[in-house]
gemmi code that builds the backbone of each chain (N, CA, C; Angstrom):
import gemmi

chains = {
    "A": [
        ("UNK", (0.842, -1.201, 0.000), (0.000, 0.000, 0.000), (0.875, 1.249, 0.000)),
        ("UNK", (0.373, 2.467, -0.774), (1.147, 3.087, -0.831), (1.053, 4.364, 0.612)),
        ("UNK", (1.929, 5.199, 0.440), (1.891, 6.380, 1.332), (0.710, 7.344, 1.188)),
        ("UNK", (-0.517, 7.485, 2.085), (-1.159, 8.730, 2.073), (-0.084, 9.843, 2.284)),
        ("UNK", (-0.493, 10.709, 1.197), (0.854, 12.333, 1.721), (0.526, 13.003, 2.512)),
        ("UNK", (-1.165, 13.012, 2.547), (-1.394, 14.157, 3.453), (-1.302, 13.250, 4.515)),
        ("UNK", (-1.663, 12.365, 5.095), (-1.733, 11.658, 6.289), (-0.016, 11.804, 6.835)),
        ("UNK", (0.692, 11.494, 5.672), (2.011, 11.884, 6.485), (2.784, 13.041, 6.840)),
        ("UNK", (1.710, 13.755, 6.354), (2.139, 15.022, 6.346), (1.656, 16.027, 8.212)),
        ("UNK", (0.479, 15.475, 8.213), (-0.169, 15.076, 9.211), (0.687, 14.995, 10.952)),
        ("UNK", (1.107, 13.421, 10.660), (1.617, 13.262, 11.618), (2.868, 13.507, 12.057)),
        ("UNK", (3.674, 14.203, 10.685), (4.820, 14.901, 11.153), (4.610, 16.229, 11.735)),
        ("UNK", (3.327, 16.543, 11.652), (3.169, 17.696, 12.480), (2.514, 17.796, 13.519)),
        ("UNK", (1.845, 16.781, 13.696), (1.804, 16.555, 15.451), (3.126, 16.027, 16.084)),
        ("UNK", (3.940, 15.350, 15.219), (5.230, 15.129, 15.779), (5.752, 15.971, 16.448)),
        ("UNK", (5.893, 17.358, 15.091), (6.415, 18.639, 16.053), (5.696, 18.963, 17.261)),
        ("UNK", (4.709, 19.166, 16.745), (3.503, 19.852, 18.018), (3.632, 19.267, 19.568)),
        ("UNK", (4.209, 17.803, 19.537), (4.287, 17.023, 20.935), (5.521, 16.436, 21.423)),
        ("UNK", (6.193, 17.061, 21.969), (7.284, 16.800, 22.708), (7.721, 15.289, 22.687)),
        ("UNK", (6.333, 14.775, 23.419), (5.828, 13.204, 24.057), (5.015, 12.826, 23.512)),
        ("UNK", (5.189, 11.804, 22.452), (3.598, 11.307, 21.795), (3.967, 10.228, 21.742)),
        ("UNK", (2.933, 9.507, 21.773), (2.067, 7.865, 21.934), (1.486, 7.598, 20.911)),
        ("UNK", (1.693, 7.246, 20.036), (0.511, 6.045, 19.055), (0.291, 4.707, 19.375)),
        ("UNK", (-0.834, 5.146, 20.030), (-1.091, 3.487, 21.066), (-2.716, 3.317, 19.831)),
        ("UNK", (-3.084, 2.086, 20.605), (-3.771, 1.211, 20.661), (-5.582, 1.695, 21.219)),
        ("UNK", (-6.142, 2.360, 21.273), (-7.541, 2.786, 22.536), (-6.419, 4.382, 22.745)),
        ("UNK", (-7.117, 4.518, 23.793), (-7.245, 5.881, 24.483), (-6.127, 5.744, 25.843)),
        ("UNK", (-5.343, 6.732, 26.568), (-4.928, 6.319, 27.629), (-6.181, 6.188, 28.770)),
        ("UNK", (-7.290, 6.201, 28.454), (-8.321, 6.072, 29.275), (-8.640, 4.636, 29.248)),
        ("UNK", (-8.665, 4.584, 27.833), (-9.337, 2.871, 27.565), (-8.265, 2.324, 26.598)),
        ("UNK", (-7.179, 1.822, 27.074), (-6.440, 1.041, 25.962), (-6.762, -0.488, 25.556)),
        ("UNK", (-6.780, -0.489, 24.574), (-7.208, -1.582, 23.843), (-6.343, -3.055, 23.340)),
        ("UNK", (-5.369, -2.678, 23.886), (-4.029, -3.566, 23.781), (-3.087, -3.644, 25.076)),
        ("UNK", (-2.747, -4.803, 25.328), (-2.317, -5.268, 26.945), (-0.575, -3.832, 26.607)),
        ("UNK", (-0.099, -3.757, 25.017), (1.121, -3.930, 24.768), (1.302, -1.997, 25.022)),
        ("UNK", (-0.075, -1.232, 24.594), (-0.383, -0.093, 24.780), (-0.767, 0.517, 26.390)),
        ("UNK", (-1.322, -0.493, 26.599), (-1.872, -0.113, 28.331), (-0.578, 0.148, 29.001)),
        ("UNK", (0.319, -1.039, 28.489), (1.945, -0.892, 29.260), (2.568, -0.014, 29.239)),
        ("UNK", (2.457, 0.978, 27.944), (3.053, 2.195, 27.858), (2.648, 3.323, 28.417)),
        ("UNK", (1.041, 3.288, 28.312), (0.418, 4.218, 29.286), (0.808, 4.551, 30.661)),
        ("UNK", (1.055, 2.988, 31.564), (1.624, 3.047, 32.707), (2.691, 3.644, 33.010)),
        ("UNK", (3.895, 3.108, 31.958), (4.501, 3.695, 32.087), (4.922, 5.420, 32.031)),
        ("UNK", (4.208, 6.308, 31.111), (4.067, 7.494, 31.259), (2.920, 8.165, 31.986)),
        ("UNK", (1.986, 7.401, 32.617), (1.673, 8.048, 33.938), (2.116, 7.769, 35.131)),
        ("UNK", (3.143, 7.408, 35.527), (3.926, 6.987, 36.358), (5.226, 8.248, 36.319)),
        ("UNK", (5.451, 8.568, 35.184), (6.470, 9.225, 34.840), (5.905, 10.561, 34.945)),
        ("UNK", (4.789, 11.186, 35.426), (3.994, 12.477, 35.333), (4.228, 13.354, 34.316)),
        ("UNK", (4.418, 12.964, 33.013), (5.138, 14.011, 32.189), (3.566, 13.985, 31.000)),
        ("UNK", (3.732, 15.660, 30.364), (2.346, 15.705, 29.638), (2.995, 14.948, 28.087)),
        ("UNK", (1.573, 14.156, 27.943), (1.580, 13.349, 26.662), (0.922, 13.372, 25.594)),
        ("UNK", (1.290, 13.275, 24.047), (-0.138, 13.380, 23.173), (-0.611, 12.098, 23.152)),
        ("UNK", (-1.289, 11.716, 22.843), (-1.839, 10.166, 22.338), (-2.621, 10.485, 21.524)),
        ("UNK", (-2.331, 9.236, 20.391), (-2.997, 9.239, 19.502), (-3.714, 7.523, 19.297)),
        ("UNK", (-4.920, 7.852, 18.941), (-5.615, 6.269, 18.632), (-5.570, 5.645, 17.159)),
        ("UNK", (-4.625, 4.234, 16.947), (-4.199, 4.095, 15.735), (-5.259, 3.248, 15.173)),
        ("UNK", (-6.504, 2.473, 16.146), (-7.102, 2.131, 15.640), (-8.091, 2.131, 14.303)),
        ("UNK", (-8.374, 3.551, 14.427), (-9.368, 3.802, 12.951), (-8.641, 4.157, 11.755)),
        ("UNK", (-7.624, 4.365, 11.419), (-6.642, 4.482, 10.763), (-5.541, 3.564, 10.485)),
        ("UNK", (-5.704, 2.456, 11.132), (-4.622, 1.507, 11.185), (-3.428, 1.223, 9.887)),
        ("UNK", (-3.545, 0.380, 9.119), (-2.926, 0.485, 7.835), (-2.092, 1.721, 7.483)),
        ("UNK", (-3.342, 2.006, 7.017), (-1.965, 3.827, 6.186), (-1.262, 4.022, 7.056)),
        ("UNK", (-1.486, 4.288, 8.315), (-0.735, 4.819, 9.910), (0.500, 4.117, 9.724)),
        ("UNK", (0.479, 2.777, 9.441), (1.552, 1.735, 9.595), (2.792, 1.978, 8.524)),
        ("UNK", (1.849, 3.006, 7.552), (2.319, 2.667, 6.045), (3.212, 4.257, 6.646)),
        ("UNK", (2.873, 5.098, 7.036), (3.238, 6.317, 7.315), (4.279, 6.164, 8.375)),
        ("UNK", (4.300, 5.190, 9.282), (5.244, 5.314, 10.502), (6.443, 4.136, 9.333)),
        ("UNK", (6.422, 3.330, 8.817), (7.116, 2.713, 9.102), (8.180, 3.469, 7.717)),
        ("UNK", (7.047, 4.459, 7.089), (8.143, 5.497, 5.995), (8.867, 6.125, 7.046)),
        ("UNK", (8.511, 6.979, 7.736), (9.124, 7.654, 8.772), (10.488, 7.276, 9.660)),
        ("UNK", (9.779, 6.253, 10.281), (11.072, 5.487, 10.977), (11.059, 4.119, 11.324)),
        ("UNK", (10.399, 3.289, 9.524), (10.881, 2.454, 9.554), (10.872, 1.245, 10.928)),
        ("UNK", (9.369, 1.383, 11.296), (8.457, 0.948, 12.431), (7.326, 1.059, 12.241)),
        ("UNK", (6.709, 0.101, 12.131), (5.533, -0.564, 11.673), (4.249, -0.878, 12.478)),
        ("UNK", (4.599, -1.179, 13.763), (3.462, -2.031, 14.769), (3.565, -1.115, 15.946)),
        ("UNK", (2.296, -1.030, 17.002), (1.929, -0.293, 18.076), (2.063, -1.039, 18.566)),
        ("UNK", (2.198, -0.121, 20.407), (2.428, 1.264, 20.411), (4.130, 1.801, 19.514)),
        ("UNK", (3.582, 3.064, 19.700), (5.151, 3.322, 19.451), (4.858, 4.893, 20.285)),
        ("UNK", (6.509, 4.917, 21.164), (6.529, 6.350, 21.851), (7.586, 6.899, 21.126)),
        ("UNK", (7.093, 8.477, 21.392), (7.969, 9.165, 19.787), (8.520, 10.217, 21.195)),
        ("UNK", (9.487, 10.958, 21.295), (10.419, 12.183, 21.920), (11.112, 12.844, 21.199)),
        ("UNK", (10.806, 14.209, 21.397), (11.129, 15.113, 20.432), (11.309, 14.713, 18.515)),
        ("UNK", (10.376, 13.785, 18.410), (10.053, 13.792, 16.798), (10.804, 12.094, 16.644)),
        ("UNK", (11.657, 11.684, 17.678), (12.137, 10.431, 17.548), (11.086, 9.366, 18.163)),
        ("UNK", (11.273, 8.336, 17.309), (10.815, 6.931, 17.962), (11.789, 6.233, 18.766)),
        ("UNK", (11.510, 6.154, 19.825), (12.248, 5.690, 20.920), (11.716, 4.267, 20.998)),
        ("UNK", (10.555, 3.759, 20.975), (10.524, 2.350, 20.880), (8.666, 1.826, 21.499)),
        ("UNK", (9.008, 0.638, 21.162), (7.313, 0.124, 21.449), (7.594, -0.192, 23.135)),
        ("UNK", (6.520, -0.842, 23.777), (6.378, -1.222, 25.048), (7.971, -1.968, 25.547)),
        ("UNK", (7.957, -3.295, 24.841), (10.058, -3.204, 25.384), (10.416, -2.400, 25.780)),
        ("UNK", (10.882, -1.521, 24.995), (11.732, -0.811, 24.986), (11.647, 0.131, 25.966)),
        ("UNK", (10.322, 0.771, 25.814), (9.610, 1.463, 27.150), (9.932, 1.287, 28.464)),
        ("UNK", (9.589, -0.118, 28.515), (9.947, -0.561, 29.644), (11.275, -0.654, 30.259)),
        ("UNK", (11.782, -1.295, 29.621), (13.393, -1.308, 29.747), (14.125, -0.039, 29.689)),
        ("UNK", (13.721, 0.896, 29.730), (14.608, 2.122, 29.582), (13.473, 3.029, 31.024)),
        ("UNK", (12.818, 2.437, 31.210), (11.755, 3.227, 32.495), (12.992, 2.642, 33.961)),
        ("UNK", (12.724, 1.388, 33.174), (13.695, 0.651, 34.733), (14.649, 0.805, 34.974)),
        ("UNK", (15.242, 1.529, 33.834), (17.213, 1.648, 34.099), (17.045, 3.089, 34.214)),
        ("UNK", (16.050, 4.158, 34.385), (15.996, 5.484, 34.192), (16.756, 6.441, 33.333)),
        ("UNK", (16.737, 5.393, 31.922), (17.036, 6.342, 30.462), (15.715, 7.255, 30.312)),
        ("UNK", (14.563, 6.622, 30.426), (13.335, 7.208, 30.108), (13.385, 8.382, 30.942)),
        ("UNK", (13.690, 8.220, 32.453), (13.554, 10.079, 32.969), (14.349, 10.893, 32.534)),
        ("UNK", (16.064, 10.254, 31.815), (16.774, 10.920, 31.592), (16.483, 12.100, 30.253)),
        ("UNK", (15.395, 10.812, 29.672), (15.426, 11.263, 28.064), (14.268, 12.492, 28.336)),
        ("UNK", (13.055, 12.225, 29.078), (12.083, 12.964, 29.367), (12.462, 14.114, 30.157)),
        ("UNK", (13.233, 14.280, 30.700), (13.947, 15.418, 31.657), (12.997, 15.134, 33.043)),
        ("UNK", (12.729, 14.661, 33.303), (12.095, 14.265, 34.522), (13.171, 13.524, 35.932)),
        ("UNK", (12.555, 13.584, 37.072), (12.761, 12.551, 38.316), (12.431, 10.899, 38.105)),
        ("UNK", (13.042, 10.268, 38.195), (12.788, 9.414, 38.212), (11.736, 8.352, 39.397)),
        ("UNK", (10.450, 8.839, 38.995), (9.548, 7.856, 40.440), (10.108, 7.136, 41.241)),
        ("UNK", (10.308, 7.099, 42.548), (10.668, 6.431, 43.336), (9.784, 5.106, 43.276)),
        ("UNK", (8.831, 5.001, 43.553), (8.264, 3.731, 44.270), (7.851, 3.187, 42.433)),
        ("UNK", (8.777, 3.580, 41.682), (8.530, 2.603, 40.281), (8.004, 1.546, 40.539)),
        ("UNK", (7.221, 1.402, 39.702), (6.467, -0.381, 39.450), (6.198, -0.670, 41.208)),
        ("UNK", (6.121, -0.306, 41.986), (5.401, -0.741, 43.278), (4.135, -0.462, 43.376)),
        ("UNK", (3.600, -1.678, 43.989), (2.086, -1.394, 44.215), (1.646, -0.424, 45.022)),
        ("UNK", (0.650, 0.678, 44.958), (0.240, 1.372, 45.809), (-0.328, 1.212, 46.545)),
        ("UNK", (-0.821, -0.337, 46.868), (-1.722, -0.262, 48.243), (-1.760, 0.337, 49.074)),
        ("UNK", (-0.251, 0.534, 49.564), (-0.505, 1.162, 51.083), (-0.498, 2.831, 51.427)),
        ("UNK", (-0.389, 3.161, 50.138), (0.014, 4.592, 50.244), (-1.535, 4.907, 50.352)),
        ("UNK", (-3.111, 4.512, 50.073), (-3.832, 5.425, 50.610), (-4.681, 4.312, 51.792)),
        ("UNK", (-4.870, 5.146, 52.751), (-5.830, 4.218, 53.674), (-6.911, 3.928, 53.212)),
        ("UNK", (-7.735, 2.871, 53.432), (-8.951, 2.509, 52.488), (-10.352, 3.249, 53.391)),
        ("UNK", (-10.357, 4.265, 51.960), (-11.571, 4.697, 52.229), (-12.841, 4.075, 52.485)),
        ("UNK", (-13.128, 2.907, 52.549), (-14.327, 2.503, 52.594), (-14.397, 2.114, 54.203)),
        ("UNK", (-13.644, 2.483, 55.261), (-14.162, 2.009, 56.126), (-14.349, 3.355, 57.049)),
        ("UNK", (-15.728, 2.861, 57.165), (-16.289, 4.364, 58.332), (-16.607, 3.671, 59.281)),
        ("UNK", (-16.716, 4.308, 60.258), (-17.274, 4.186, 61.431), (-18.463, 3.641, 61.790)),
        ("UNK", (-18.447, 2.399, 63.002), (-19.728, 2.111, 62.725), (-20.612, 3.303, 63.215)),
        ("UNK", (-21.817, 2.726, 62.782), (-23.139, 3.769, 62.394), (-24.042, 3.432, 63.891)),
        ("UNK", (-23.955, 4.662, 64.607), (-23.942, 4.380, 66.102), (-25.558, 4.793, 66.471)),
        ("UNK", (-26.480, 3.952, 66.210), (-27.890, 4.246, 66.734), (-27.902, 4.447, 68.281)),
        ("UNK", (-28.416, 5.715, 68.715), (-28.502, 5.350, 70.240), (-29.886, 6.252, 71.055)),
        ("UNK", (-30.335, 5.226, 71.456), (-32.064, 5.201, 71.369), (-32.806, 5.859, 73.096)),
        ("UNK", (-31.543, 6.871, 72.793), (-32.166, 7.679, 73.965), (-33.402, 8.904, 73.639)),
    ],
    "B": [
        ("UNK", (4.050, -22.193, 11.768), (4.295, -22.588, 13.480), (5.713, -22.182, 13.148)),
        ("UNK", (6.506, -21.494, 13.674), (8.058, -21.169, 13.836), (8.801, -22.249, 14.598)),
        ("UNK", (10.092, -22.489, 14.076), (10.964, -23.455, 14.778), (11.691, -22.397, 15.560)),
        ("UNK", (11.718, -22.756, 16.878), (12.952, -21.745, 18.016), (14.101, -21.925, 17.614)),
        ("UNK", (14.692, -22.904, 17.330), (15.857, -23.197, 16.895), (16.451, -22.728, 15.159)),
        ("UNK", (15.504, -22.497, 14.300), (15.930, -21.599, 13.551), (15.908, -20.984, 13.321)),
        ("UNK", (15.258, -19.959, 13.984), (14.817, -18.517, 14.447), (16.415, -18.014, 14.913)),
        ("UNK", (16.624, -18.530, 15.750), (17.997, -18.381, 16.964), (18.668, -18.478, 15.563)),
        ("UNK", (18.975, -19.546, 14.367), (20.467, -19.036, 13.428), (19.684, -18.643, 12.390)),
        ("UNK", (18.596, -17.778, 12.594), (18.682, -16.393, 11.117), (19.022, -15.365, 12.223)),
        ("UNK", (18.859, -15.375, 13.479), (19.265, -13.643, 13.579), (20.602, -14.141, 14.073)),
        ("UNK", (21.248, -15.423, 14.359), (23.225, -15.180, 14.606), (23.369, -15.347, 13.386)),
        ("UNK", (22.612, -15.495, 12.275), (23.513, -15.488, 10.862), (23.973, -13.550, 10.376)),
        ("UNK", (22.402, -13.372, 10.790), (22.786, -11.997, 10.665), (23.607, -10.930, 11.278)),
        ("UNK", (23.707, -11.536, 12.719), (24.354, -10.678, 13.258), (25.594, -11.178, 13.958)),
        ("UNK", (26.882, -11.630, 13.295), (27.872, -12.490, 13.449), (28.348, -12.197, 14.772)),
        ("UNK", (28.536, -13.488, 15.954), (29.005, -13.043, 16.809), (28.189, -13.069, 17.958)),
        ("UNK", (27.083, -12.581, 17.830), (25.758, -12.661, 18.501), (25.657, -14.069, 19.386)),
        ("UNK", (25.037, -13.695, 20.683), (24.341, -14.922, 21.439), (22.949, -14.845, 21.600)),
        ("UNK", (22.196, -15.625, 20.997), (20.680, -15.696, 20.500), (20.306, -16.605, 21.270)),
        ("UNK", (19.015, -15.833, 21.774), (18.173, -17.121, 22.626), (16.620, -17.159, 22.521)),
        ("UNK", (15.937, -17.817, 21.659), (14.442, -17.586, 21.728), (13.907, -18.318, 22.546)),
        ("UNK", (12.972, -17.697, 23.062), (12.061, -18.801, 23.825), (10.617, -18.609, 23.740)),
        ("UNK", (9.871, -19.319, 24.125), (8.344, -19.370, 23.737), (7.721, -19.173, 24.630)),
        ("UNK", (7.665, -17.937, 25.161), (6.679, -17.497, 26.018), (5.251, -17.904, 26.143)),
        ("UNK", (4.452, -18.554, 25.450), (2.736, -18.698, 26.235), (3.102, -20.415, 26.069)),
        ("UNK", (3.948, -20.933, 25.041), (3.967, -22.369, 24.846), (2.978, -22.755, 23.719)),
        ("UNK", (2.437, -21.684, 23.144), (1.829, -21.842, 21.518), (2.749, -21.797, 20.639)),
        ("UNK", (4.117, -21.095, 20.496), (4.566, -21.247, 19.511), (4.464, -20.090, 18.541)),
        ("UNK", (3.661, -19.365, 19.051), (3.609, -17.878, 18.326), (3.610, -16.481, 19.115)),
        ("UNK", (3.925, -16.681, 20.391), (4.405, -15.681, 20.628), (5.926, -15.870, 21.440)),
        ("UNK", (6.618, -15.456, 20.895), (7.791, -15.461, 20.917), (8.962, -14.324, 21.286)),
        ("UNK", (9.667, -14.653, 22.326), (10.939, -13.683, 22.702), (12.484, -13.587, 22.258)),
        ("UNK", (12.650, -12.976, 21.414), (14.313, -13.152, 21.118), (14.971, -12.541, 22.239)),
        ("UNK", (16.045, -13.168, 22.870), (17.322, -12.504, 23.651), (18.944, -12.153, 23.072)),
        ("UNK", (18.915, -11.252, 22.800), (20.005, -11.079, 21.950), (21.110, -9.966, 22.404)),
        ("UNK", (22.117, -10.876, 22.292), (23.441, -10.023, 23.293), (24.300, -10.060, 21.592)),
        ("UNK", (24.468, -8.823, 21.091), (25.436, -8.564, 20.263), (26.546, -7.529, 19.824)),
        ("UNK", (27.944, -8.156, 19.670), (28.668, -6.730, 19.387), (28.171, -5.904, 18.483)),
        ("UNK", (27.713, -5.876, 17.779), (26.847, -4.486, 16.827), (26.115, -3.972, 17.573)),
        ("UNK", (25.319, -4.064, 18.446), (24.805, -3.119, 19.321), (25.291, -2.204, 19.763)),
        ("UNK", (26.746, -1.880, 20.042), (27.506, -0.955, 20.980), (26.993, 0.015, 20.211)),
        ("UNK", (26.809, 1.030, 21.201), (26.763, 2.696, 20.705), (25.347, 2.952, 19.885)),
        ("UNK", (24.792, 1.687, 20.204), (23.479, 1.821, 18.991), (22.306, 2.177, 19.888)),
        ("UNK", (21.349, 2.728, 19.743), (20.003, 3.429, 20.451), (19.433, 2.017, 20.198)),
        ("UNK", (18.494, 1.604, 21.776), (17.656, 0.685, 21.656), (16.884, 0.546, 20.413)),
        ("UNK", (15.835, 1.266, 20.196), (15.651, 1.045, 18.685), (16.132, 0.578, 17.625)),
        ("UNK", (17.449, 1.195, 17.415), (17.805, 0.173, 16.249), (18.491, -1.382, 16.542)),
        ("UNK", (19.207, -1.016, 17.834), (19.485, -2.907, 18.366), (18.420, -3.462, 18.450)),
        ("UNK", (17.061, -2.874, 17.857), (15.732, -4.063, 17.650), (15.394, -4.227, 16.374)),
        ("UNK", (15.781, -2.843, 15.731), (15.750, -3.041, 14.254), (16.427, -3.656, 13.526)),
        ("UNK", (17.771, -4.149, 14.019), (18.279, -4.959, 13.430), (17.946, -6.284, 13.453)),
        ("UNK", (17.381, -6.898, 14.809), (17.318, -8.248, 15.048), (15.407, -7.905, 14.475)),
        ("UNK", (14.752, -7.477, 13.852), (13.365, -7.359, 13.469), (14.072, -7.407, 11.855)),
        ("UNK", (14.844, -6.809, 11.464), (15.300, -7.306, 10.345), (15.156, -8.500, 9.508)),
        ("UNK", (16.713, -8.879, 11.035), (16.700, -10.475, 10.508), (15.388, -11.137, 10.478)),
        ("UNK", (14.515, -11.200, 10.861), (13.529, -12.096, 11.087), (12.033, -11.792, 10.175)),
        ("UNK", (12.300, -10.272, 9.372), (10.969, -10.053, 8.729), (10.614, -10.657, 7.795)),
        ("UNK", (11.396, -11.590, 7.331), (10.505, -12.152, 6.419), (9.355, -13.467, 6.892)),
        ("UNK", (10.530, -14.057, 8.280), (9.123, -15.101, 8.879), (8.006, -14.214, 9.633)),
        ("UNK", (8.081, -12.706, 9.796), (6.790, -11.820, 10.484), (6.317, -11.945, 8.890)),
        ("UNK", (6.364, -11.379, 8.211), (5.582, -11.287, 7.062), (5.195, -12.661, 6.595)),
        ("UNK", (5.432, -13.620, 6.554), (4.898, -15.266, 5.954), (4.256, -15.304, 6.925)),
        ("UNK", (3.894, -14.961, 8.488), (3.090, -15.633, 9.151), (3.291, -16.344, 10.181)),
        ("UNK", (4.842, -16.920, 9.879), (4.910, -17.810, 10.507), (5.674, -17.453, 12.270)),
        ("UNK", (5.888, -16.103, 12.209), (5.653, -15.765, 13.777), (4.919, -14.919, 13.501)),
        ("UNK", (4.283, -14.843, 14.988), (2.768, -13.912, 15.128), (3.659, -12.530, 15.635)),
        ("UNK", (4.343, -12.693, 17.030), (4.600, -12.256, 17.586), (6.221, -11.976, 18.382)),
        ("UNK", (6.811, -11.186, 17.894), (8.321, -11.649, 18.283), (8.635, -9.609, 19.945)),
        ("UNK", (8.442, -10.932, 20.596), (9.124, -8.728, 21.720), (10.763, -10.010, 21.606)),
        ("UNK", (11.229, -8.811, 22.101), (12.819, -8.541, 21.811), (13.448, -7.792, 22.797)),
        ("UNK", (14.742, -8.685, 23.403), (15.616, -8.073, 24.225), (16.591, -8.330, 23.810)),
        ("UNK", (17.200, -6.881, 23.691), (18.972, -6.196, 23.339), (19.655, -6.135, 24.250)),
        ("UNK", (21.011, -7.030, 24.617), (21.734, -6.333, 25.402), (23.046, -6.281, 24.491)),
        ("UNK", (23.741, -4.947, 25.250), (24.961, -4.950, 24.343), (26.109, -6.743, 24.726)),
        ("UNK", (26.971, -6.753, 24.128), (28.120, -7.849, 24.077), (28.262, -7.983, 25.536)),
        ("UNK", (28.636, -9.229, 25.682), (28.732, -9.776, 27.402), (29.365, -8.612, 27.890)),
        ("UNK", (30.828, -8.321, 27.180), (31.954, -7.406, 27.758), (31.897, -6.559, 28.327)),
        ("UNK", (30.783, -5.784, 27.870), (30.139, -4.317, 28.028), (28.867, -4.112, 28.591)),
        ("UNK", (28.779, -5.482, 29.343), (27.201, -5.136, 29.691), (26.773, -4.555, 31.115)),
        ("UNK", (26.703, -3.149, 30.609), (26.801, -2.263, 32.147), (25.901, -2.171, 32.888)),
        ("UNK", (24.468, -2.722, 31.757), (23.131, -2.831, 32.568), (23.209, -3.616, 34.152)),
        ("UNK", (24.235, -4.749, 33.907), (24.455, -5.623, 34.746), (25.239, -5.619, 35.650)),
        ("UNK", (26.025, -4.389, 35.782), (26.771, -4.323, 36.626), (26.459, -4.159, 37.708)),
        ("UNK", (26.804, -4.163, 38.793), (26.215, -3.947, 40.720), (27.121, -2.554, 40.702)),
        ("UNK", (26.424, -2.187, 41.925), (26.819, -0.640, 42.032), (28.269, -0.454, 42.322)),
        ("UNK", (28.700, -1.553, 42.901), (30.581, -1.229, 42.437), (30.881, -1.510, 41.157)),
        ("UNK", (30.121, -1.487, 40.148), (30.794, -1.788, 38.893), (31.379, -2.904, 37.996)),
        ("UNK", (31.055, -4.024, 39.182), (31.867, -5.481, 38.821), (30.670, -5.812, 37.925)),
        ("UNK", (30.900, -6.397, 36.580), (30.356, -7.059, 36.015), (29.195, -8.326, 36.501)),
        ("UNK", (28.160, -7.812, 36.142), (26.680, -9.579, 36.814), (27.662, -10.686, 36.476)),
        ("UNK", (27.321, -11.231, 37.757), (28.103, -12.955, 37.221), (27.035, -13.126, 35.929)),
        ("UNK", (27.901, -14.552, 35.214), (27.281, -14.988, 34.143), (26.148, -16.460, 34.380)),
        ("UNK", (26.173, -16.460, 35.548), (24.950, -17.575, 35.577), (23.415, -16.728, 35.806)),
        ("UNK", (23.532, -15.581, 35.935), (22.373, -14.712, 35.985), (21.794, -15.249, 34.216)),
        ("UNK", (22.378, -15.663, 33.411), (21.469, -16.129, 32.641), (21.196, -17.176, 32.456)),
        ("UNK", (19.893, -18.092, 31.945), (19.529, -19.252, 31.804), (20.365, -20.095, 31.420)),
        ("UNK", (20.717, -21.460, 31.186), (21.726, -22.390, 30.617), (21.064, -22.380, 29.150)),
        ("UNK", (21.688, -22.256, 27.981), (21.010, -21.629, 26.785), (21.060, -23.056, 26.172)),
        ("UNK", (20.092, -23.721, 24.861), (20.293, -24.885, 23.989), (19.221, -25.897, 24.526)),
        ("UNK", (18.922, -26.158, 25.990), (18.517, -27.144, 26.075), (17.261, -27.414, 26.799)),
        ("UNK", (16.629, -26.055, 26.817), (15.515, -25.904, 27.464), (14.421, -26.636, 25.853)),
        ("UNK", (13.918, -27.768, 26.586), (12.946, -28.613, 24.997), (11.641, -28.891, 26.156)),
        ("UNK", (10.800, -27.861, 26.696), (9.530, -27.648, 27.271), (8.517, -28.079, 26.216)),
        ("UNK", (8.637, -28.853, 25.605), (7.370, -28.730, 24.723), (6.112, -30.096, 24.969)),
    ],
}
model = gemmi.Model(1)
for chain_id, residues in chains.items():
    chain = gemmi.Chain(chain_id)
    for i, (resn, *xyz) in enumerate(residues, 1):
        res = gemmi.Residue()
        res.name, res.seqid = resn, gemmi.SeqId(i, " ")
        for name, pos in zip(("N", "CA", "C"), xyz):
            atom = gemmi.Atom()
            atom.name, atom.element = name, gemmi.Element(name[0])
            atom.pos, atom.b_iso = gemmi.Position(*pos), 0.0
            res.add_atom(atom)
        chain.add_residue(res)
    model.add_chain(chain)
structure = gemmi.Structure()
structure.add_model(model)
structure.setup_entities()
């Protein structure tokens, strides 16, 4: 299939436009792929602002357009400053060795990949409910 | 259905030198992990130490015959700083699996 121009024309300019962009899979609200959700985590973890884009309705040409670009083909893919830095792997692996805060200019999260249980007390427990029948 | 074992010598054919290790993550046979420690990696951005080993292998992604390949780069044993402990001494080398003879099937 060949190259839409305008479509690539397109996303080289949200390229510019976003520091941090995502071509995932769903929404970072609702991702639609275990491989996209992973990346999500990982950049909300990382508190840094992100574009996302949903490759679903567009799929194909998108593929046909990224992989002219940089020669990368399959979602997600996270892009920094106009580069593709890599799909979920890669993501990952560079979150854990803190290339990713380095590259993002960020802190690196302390309690990475730890569960938050304990950090909030569980709201659901109130007090019992004290009838008193004076 | 992909063979693990010749998966492992198209990407050391391609990438001379290389220590290749696939393994079959769900135990279907189609989704699949390459481990790949190679001197061409040095100095190379994760990305392309995947683009190269996605290389070697696009023509069995395109036939079908893997569904699914994720991929781990590390640079050459020599240099592998990921692994180092915070004094700097190199990960011992049994931190990796005994490679060849894992036949789970």
């Amino acid at each position: 299939m060949a190259v839409n121009p305008e479509l690539k024309q397109k996303v080289e300019e949200v390229l510019r436009e976003n520091r941090v962009l995502l071509f995932m899979k769903g929404t970072p609200e609702m991702p639609q792929c275990g491989f996209s959700m992973r990346v999500v985590g990982v950049l909300e973890q990382m508190g840094t602002e992100y574009g996302a884009i949903d490759v679903l309705p567009i799929l194909d040409p998108l593929r046909e357009v990224t992989g002219e670009i940089s020669d990368w083909r399959t979602f997600p893919q996270l892009y920094v400053n106009g580069e593709l830095v890599g799909g979920a792997d890669i993501v990952e692996e560079m979150f854990e060795s803190g290339e990713l805060a380095d590259l993002l200019g960020v802190e690196q999260p302390e309690v990475a990949a730890q569960p938050q249980a304990e950090a909030t007390p569980n709201p659901q427990q109130s007090p019992p409910l004290q009838v008193d029948g004076t | 259905m992909a063979d693990l074992a010749e998966i492992e010598r198209i990407i050391a054919e391609a990438l001379p030198g290389a220590e290749v290790e696939v393994v079959d993550e769900t135990g279907g046979g189609d989704h699949l992990r390459a481990i790949v420690r190679a001197p061409q990696f040095e100095g190379k951005s994760r990305i392309d130490q995947h683009r190269m080993v996605r290389a070697a292998v696009q023509e069995r992604m395109d036939d079908g015959s893997i569904h699914a390949l994720s991929i781990s780069t590390k640079p050459a044993a020599s240099s592998a700083s990921r692994e180092q402990d915070a004094t700097g001494r190199p990960a011992k080398p049994d931190a990796d699996p005994p490679g060849g003879d894992s036949s789970s099937r």
